[in-house]
C-alpha positions as CSV (number, residue, x, y, z in Angstrom):
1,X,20.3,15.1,-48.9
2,X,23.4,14.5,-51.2
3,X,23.0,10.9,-53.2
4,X,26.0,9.6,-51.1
5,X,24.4,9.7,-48.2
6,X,21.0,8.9,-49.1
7,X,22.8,5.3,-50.8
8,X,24.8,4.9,-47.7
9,X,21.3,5.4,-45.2
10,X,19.9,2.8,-48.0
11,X,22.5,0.9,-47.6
12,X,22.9,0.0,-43.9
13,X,19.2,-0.3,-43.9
14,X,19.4,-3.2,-45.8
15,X,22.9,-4.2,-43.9
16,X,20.6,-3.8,-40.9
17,X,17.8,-5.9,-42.3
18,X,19.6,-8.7,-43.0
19,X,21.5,-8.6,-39.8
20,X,18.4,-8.2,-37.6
21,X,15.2,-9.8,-40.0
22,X,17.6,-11.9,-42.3
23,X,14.9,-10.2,-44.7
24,X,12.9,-13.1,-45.3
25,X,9.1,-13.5,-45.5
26,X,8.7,-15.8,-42.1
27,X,10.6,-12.9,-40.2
28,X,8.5,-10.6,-41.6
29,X,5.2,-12.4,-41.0
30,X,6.3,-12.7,-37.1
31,X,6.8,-9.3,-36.8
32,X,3.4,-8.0,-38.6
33,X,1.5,-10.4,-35.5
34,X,3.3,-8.6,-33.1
35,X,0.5,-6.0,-31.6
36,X,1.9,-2.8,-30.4
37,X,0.3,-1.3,-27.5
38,X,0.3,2.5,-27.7
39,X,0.7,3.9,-23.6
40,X,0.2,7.4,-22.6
41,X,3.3,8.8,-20.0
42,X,1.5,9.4,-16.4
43,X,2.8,12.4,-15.0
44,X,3.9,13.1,-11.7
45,X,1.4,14.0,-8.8
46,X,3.4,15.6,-6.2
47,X,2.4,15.7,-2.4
48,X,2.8,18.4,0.5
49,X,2.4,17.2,4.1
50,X,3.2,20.5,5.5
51,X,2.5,22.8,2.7
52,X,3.9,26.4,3.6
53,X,6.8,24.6,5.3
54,X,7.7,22.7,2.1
55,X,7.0,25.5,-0.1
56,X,9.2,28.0,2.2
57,X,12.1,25.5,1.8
58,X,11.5,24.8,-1.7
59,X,10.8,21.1,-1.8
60,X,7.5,18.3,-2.3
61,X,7.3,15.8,0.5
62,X,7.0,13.2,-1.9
63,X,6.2,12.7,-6.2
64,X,4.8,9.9,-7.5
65,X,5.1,8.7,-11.1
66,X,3.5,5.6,-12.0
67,X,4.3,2.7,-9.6
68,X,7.0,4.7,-7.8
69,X,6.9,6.7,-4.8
70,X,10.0,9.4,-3.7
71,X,9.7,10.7,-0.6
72,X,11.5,13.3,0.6
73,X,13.6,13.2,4.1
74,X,11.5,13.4,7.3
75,X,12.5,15.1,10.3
76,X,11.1,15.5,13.4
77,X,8.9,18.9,13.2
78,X,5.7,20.2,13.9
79,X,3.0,21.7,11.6
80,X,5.1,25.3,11.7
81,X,8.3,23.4,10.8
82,X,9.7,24.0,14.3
83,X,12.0,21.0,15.4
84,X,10.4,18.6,18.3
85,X,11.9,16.1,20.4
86,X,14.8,18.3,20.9
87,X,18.2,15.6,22.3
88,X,15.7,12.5,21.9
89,X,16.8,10.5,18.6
90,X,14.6,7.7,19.6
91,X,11.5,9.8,19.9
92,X,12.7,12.2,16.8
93,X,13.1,8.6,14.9
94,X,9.4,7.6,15.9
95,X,8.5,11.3,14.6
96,X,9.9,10.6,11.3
97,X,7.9,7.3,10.7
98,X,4.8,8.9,12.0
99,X,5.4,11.5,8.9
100,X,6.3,8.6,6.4
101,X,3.5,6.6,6.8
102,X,0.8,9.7,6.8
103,X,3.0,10.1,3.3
104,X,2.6,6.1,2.3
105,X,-0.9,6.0,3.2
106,X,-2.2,9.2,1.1
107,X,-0.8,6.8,-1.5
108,X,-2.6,3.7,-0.7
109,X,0.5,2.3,0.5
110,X,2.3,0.5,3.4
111,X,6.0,0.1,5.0
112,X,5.6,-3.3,3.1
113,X,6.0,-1.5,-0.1
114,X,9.3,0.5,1.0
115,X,12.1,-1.0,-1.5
116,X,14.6,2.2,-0.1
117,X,15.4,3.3,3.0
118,X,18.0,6.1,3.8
119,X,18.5,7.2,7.1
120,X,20.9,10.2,7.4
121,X,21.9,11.0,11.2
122,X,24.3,13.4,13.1
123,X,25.0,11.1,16.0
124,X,25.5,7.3,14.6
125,X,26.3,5.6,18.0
126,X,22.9,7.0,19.5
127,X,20.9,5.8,16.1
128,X,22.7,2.3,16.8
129,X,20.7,1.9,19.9
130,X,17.9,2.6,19.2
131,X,17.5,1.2,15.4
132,X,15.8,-1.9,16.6
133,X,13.1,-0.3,16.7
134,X,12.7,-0.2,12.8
135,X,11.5,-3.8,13.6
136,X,8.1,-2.5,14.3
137,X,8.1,-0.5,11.4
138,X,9.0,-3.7,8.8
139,X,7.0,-6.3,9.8
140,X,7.7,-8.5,6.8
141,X,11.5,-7.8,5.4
142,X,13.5,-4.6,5.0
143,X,14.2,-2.7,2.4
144,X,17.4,-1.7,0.5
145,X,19.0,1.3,2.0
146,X,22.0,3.0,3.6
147,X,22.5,4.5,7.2
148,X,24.7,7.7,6.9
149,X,26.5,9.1,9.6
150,X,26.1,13.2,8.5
151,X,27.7,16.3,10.4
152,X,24.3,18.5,9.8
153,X,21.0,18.3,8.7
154,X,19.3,21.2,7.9
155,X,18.4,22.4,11.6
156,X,20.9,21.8,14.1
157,X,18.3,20.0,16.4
158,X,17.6,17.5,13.8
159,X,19.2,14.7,15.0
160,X,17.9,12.1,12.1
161,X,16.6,12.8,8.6
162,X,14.9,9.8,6.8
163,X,13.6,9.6,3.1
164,X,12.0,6.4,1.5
165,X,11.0,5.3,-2.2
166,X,8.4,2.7,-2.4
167,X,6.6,0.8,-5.2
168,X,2.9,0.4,-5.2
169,X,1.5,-3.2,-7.1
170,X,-0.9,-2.4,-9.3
């Protein structure tokens, strides 16, 4: 490194010092009590409800990473992936929660800790009457969230596609 440089990097340190410590022994006292607590990253632990379906699409059902839980969008579908409930968005709705909380409870987890909610449907008027029934899926309060009104979802007999994120208390 050329001397310039090296007596401009010594430079704004000091510059930065004073700004930020005022460089004087109580500010530097305070900072030596601080303890620093040295934390290891936890990776992500990944879930598959219907493994070969998920794997033949190309997607995890859910990841967790610490606190926080992504799940993917449910649909209504049995264990082969085939659609169910074909022209019912009530019972394919009801499908799709069944599927969510198999996913929250792997996790040790309730609807009460669902902080997002996104329901994506092809036929909004239908979802409309028949979204009070989320009230027996939140008990307490509901979570953020948007309602989307889509053209497709991947299956034309998927009437209503529903993902969640969630965040377990330690």
């Amino acid at each position: 490194m050329k001397t310039t440089q090296k007596l401009k990097l010594g430079l704004l340190s000091i510059i930065l010092c004073t700004i930020f410590l005022g460089c004087n022994q109580t500010k530097q006292e305070e900072i030596k009590e601080v303890e620093v607590v040295e934390t290891t990253p936890e990776g992500p632990d990944f879930f598959l409800l219907r493994p070969e379906v998920e794997k033949a699409y190309g997607y995890s059902h859910a990841v967790k990473i610490g606190n926080d839980i992504k799940i993917s969008g449910a649909v209504s579908m049995d264990d082969e992936g085939n659609p169910t409930a074909i022209g019912d968005i009530e019972q394919q709705m009801k499908n799709c929660y069944s599927d969510l909380e198999k996913i929250l409870k792997h996790y040790g987890c309730t609807f009460d800790d669902v902080i997002v909610e996104n329901v994506f449907t092809t036929n909004m008027p239908q979802f409309l009457e028949v979204a009070g029934y989320r009230n027996e899926i939140y008990k307490g309060r509901f979570p953020t969230g948007s309602w989307l009104g889509v053209k497709e979802l991947a299956i034309p007999e998927f009437m209503i596609e529903i993902e969640l994120e969630a965040h377990k208390a330690k």
